[in-house]
N, CA, C and O atoms as a GROMACS GRO file, in nm:
protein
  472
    1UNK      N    1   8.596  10.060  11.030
    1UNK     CA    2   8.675  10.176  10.992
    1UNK      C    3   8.648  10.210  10.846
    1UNK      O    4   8.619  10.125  10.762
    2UNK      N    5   8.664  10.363  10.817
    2UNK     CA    6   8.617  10.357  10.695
    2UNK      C    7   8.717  10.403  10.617
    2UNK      O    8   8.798  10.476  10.672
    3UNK      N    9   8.736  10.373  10.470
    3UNK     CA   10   8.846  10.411  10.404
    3UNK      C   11   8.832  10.526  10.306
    3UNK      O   12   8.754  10.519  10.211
    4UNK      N   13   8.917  10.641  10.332
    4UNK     CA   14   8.907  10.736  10.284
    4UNK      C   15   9.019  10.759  10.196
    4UNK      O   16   9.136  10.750  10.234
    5UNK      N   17   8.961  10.806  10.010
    5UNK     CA   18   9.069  10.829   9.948
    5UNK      C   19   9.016  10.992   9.884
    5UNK      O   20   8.899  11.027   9.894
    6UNK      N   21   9.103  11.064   9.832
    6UNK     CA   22   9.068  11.184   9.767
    6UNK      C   23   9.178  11.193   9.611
    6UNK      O   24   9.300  11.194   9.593
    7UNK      N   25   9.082  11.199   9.539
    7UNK     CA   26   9.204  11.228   9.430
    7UNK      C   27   9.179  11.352   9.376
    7UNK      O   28   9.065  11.394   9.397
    8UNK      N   29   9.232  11.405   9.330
    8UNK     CA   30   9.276  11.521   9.322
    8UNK      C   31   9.383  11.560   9.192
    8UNK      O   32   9.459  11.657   9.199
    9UNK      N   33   9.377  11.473   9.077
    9UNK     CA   34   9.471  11.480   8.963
    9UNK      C   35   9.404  11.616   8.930
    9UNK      O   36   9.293  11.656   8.967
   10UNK      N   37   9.504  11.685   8.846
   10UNK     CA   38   9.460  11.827   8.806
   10UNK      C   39   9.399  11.801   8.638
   10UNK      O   40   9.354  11.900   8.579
   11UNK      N   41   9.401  11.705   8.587
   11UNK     CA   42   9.335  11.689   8.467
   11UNK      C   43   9.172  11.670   8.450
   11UNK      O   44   9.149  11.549   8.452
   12UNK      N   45   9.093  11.719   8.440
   12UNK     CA   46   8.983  11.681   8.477
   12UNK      C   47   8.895  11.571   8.394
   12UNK      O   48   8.776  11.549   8.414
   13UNK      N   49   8.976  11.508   8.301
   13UNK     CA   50   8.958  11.373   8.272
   13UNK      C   51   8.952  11.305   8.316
   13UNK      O   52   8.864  11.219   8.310
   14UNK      N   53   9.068  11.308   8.399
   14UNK     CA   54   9.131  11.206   8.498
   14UNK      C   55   9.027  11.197   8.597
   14UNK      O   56   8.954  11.103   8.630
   15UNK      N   57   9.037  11.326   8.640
   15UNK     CA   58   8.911  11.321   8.782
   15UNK      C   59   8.812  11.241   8.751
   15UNK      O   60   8.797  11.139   8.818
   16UNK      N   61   8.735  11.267   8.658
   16UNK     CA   62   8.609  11.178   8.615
   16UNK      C   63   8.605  11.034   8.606
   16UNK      O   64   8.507  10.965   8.634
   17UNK      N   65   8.718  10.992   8.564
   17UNK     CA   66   8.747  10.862   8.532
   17UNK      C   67   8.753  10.797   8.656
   17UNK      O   68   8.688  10.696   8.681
   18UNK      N   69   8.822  10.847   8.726
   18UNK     CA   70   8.876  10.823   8.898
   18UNK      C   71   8.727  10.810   8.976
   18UNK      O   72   8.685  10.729   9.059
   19UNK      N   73   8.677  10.904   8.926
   19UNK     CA   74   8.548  10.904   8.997
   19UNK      C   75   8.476  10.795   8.982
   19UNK      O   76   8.457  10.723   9.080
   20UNK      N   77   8.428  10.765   8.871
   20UNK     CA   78   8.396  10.626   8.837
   20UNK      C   79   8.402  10.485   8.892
   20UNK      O   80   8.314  10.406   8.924
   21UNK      N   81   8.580  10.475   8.892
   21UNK     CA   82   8.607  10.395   8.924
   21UNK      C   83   8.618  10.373   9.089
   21UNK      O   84   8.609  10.259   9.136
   22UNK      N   85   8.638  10.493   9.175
   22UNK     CA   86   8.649  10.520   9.291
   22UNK      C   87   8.518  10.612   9.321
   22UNK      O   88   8.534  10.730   9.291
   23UNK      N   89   8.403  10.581   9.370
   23UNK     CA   90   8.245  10.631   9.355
   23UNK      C   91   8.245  10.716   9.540
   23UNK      O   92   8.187  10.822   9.566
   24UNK      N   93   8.319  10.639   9.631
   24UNK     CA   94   8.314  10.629   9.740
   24UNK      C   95   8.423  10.802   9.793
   24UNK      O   96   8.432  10.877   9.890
   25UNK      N   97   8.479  10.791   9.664
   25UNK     CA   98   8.607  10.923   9.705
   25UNK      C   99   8.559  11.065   9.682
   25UNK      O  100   8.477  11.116   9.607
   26UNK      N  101   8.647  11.112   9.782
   26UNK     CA  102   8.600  11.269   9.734
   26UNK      C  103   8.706  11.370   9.618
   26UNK      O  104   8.828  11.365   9.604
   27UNK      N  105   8.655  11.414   9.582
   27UNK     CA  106   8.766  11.488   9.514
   27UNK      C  107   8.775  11.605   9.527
   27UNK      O  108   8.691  11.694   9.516
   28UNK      N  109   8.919  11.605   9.558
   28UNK     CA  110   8.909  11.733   9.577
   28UNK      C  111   8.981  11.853   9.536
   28UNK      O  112   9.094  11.807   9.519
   29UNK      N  113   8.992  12.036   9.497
   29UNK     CA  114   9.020  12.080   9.375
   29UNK      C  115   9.164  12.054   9.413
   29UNK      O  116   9.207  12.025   9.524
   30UNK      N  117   9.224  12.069   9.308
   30UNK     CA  118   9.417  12.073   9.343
   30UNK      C  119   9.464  12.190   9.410
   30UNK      O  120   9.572  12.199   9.469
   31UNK      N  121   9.343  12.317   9.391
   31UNK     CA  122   9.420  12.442   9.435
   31UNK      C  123   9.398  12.415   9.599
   31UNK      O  124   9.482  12.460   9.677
   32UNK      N  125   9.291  12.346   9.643
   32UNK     CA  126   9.248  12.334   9.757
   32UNK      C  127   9.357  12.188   9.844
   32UNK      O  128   9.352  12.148   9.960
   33UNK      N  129   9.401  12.165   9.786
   33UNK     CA  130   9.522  12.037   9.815
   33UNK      C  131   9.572  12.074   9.994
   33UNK      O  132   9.550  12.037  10.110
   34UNK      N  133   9.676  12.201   9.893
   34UNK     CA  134   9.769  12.234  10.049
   34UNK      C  135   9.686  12.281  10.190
   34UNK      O  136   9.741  12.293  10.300
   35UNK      N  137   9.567  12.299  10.170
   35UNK     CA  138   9.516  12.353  10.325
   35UNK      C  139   9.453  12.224  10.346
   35UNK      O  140   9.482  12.189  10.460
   36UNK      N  141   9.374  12.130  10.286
   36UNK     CA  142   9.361  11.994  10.308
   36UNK      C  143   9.453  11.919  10.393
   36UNK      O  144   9.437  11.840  10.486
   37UNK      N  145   9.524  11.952  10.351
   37UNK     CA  146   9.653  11.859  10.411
   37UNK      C  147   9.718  11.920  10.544
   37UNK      O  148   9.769  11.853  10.634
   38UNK      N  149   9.705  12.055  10.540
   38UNK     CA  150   9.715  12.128  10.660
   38UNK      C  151   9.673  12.117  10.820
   38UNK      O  152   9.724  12.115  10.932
   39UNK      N  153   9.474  12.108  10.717
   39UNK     CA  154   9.390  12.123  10.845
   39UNK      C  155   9.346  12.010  10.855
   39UNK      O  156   9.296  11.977  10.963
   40UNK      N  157   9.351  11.923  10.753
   40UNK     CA  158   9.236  11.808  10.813
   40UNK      C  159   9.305  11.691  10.821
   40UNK      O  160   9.420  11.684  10.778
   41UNK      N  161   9.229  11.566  10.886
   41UNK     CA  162   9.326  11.446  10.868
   41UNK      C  163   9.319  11.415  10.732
   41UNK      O  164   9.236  11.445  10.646
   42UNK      N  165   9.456  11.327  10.727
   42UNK     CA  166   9.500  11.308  10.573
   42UNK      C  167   9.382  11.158  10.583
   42UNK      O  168   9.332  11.100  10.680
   43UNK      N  169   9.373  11.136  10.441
   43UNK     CA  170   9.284  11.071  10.364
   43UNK      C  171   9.402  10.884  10.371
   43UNK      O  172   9.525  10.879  10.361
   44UNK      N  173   9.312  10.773  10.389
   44UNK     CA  174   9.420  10.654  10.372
   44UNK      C  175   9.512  10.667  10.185
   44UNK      O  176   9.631  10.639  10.174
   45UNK      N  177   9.465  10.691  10.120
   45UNK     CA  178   9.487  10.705   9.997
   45UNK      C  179   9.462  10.820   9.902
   45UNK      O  180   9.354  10.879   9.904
   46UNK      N  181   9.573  10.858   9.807
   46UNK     CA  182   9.565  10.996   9.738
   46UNK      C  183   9.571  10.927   9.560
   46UNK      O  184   9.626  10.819   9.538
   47UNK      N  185   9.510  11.004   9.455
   47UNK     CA  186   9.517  11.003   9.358
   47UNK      C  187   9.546  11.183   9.277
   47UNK      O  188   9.466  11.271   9.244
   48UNK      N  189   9.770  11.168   9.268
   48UNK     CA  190   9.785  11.275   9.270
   48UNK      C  191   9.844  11.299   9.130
   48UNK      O  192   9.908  11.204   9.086
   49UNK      N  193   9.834  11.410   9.052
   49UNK     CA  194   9.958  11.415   8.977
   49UNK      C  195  10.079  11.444   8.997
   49UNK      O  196  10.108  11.528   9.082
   50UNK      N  197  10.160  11.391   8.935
   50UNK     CA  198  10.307  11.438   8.975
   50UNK      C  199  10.351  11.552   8.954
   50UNK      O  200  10.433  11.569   9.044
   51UNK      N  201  10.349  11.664   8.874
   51UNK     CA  202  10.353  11.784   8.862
   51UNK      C  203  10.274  11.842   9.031
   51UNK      O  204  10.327  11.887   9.132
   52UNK      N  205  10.142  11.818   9.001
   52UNK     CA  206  10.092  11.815   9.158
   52UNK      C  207  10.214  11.839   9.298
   52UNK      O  208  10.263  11.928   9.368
   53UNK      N  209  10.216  11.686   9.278
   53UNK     CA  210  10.279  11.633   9.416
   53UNK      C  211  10.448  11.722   9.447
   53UNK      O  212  10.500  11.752   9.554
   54UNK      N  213  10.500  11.746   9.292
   54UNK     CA  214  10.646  11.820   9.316
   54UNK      C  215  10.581  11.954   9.347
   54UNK      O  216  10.634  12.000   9.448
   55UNK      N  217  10.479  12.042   9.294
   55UNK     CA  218  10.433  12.158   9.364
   55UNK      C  219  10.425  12.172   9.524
   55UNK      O  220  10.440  12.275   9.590
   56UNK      N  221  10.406  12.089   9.553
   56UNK     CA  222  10.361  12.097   9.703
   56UNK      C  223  10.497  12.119   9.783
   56UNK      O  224  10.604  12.080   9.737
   57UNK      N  225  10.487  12.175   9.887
   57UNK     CA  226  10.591  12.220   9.994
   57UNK      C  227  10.659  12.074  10.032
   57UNK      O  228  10.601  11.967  10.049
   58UNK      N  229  10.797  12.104  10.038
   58UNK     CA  230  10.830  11.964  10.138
   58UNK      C  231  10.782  11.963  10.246
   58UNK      O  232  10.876  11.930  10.318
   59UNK      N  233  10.714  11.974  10.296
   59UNK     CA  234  10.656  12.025  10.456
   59UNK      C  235  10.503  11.899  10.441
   59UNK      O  236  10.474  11.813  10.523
   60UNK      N  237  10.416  11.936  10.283
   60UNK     CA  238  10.327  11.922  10.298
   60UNK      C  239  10.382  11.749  10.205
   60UNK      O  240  10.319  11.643  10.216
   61UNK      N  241  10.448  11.759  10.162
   61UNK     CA  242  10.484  11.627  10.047
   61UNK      C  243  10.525  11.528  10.149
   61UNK      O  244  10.481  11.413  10.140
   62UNK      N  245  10.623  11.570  10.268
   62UNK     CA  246  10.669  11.433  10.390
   62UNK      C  247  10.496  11.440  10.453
   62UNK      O  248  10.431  11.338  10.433
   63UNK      N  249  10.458  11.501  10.491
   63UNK     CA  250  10.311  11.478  10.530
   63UNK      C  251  10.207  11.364  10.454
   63UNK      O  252  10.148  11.264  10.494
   64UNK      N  253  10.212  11.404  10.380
   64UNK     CA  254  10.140  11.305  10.250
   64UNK      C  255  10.222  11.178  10.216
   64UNK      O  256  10.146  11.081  10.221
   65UNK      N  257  10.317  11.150  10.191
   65UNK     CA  258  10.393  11.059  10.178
   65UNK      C  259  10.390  10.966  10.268
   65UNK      O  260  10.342  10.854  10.252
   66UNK      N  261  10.449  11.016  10.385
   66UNK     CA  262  10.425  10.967  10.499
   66UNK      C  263  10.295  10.880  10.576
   66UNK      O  264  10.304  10.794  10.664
   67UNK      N  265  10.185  10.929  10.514
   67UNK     CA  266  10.072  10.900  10.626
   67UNK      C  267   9.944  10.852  10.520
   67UNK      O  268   9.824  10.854  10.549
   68UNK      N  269   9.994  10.814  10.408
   68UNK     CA  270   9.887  10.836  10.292
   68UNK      C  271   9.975  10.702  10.171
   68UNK      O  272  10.091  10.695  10.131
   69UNK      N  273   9.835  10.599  10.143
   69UNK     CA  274   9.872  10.566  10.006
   69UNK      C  275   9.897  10.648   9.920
   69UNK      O  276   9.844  10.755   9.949
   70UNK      N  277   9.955  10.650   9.824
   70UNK     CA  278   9.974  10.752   9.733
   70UNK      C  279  10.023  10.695   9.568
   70UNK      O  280  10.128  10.642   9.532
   71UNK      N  281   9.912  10.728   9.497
   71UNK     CA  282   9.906  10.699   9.331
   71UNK      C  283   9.895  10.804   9.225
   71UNK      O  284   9.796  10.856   9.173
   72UNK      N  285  10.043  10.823   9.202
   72UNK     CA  286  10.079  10.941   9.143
   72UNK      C  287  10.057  10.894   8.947
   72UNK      O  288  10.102  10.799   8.882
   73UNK      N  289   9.971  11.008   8.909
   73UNK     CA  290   9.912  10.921   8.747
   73UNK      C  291  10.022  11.105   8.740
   73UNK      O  292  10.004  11.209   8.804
   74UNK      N  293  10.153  11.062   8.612
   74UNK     CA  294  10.196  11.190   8.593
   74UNK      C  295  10.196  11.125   8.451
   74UNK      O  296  10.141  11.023   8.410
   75UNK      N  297  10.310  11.258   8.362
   75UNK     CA  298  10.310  11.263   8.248
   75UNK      C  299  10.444  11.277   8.223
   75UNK      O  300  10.497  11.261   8.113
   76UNK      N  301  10.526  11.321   8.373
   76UNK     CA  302  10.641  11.353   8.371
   76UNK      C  303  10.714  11.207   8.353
   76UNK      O  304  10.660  11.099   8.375
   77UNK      N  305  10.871  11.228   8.300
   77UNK     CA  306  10.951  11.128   8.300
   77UNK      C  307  10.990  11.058   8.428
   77UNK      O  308  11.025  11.131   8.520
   78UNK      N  309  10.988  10.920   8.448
   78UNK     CA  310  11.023  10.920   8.563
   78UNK      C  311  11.183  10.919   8.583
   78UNK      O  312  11.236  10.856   8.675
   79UNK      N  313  11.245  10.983   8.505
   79UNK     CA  314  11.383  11.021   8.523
   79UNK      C  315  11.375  11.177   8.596
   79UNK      O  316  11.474  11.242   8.628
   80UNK      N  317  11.269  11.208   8.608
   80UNK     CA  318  11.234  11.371   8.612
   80UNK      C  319  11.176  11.385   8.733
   80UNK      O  320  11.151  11.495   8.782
   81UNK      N  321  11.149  11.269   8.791
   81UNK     CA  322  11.090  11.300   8.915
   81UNK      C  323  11.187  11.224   9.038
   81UNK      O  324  11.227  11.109   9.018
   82UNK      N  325  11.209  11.271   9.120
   82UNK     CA  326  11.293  11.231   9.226
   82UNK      C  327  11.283  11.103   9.308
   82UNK      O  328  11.173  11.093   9.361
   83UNK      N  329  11.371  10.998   9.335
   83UNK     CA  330  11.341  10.852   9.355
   83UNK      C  331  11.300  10.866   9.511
   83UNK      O  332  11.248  10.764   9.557
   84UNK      N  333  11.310  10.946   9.578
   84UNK     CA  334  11.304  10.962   9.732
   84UNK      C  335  11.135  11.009   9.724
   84UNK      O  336  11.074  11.008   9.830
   85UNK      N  337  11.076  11.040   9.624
   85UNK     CA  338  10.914  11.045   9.656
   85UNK      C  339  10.885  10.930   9.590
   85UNK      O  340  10.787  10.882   9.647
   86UNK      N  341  10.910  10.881   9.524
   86UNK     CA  342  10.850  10.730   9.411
   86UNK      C  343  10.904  10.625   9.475
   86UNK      O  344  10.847  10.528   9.425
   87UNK      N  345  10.990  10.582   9.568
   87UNK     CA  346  10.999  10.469   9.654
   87UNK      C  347  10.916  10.459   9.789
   87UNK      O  348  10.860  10.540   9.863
   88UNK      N  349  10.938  10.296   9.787
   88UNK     CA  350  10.874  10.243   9.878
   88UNK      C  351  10.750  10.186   9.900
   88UNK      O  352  10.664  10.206   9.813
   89UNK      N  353  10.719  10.114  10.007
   89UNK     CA  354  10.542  10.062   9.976
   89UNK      C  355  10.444  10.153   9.945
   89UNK      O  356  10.350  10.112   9.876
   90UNK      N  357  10.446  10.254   9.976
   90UNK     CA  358  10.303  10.346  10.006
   90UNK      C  359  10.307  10.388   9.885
   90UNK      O  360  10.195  10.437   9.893
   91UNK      N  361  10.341  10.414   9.772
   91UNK     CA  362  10.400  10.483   9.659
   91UNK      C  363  10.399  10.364   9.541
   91UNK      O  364  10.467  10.265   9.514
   92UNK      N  365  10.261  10.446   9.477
   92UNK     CA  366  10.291  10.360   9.315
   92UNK      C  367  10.294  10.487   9.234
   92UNK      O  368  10.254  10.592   9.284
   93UNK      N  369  10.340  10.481   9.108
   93UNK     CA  370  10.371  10.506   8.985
   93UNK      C  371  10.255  10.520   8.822
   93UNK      O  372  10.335  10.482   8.737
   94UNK      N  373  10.185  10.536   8.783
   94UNK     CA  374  10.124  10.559   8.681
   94UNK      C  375  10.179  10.640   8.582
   94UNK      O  376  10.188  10.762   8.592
   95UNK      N  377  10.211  10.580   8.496
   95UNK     CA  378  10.266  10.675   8.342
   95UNK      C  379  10.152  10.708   8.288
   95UNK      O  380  10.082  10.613   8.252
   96UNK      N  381  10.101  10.848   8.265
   96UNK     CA  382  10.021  10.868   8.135
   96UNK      C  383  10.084  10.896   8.016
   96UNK      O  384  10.173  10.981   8.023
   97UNK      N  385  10.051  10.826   7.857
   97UNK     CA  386   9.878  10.802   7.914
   97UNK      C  387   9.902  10.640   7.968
   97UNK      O  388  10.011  10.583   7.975
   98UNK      N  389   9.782  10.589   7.998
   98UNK     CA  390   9.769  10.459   8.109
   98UNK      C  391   9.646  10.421   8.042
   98UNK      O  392   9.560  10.497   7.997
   99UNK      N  393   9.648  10.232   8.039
   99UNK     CA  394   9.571  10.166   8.011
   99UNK      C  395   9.454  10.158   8.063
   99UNK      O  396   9.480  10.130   8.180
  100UNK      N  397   9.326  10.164   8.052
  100UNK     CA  398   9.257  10.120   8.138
  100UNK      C  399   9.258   9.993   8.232
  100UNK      O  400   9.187   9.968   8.329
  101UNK      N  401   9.351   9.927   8.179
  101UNK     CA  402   9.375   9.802   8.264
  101UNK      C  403   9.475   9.804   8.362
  101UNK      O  404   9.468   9.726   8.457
  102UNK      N  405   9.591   9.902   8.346
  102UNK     CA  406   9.710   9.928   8.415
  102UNK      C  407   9.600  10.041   8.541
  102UNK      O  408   9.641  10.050   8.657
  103UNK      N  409   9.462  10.120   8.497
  103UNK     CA  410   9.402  10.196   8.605
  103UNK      C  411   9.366  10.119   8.704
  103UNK      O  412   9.411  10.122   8.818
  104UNK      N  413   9.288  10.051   8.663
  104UNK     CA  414   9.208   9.955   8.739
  104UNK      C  415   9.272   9.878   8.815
  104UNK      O  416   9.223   9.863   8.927
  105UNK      N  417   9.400   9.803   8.783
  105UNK     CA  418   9.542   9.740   8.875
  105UNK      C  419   9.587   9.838   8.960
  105UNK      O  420   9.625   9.779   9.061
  106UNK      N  421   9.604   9.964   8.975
  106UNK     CA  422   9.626  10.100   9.042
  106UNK      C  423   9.535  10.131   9.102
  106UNK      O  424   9.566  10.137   9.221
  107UNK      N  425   9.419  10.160   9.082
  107UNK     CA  426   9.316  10.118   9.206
  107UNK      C  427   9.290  10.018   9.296
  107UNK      O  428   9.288  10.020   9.419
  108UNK      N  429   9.266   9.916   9.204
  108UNK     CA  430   9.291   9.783   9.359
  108UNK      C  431   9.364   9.801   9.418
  108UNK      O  432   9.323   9.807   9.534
  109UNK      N  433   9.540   9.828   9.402
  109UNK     CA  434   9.617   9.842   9.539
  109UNK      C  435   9.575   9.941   9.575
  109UNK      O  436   9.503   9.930   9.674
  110UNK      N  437   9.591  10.069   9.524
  110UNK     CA  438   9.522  10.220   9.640
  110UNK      C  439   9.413  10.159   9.726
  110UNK      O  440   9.417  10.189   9.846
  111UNK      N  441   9.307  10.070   9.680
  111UNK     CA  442   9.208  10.027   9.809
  111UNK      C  443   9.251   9.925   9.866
  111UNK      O  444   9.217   9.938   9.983
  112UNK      N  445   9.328   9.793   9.850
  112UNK     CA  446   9.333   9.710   9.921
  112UNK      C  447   9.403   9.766  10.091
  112UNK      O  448   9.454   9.874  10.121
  113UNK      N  449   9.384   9.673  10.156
  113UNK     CA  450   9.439   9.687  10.293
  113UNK      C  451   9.602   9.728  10.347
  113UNK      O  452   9.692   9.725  10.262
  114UNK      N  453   9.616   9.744  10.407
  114UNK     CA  454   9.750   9.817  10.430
  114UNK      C  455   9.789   9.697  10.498
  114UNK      O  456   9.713   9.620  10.558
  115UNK      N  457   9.926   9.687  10.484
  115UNK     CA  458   9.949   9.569  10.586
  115UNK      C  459   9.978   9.570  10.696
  115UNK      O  460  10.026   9.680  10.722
  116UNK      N  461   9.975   9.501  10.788
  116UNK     CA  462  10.003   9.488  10.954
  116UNK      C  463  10.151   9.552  10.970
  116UNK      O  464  10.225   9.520  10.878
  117UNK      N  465  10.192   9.610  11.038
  117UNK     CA  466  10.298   9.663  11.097
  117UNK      C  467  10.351   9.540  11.210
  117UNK      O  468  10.282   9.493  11.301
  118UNK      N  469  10.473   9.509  11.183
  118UNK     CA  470  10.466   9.429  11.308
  118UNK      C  471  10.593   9.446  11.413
  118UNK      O  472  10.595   9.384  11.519
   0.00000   0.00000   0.00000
């Protein structure tokens, strides 16, 4: 099976960096996000911003949440962002700015394995 992630931060620093570190991912533009998520199957893992991720429709955010790792690199406070998208397993957290060492710890989980459902 193959593992598919897309990040999609709207900084295009970020993108690059991501890219790097994630060679295998696609990226893809932010404006192009919501029909992604629409039409195609969702990706095992997302690299989103949080400004991003609160843009998006609740329609398309339980979609993504739901069915998708998800590694939100924001800038926003996390007093500012709502605890009902930032909880739970599937859902990590990145403050920018971010260490390169705190990235690289944020990537390994976005790729490691999902765990067994049992």
């Amino acid at each position: 099976m193959r593992w598919t992630i897309w990040v999609t931060d709207r900084e295009p620093s970020i993108r690059l960096l991501l890219r790097e570190l994630l060679p295998d991912a696609e990226v893809v533009a932010p404006e192009a996000l919501p029909r992604r998520i629409l039409t195609g199957p969702l990706p095992d893992g997302i690299v989103i911003d949080g400004t991003q991720l609160l843009a998006l429709s609740p329609a398309d955010r339980d979609r993504l949440l739901g069915g998708s790792r998800v590694l939100i690199c924001t800038g926003l406070s996390l007093t500012s962002v709502p605890m009902s998208l930032v909880a739970g397993p599937g859902v990590t957290v990145l403050a920018k700015p971010f260490s390169m060492d705190d990235l690289e710890v944020a990537v390994e989980w976005l790729r490691a394995p999902l765990p067994s459902v049992r």
